[in-house]
N, C-alpha and C positions, 0 to 999 in steps of 0.2 A: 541500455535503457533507451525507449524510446516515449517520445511524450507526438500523442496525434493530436492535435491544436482541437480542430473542425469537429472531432466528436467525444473533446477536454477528456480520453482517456491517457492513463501512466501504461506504458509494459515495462518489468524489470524482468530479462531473462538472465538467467542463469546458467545456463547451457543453451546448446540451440538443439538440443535432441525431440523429438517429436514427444505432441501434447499426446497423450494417450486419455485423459481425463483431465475432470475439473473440481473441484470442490470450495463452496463459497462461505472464506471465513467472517466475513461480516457483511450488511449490507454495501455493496459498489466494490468489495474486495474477493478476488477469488484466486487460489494459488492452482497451478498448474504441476501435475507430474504424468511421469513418465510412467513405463509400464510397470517397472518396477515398485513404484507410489514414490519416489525419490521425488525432491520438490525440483521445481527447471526453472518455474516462473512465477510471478504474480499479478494482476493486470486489478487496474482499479478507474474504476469509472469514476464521472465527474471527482476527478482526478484535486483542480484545483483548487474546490471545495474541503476535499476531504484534507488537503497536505494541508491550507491553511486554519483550518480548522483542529488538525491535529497540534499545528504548533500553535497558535492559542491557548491551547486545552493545557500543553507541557508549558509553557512560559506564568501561565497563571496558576499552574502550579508552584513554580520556580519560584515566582513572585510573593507568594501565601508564605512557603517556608522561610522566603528572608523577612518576611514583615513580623513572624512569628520568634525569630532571633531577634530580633532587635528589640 
């Protein structure tokens, strides 16, 4: 994993075999494979946006189902 500060991208590689292609699963996310379509990586732009964002998104979900329990 590498996080590049200066232009707030994430890379998560998974192997280090060469990108053959790209394919973008959501906006700022795009996974990487190989020639085979195997996945190797995924790289996501404004990066600390989206992670914070994402855990928001799961916490206040968290938070809805116990307010819901009780």
């Amino acid at each position: 994993m590498k996080y590049f500060k200066d232009e707030d991208i994430l890379h998560l590689a998974i192997t280090d075999e060469v990108e053959a292609k790209s394919v973008e699963l959501s906006p700022n996310v795009t996974a990487e494979v190989n020639e085979k379509g195997d996945l190797i990586g995924i790289e996501i732009l404004e990066a600390s946006s989206f992670i914070r964002d994402s855990i928001l998104e799961s916490s206040q979900a968290k938070l809805l189902e116990l307010k819901q329990a009780v």
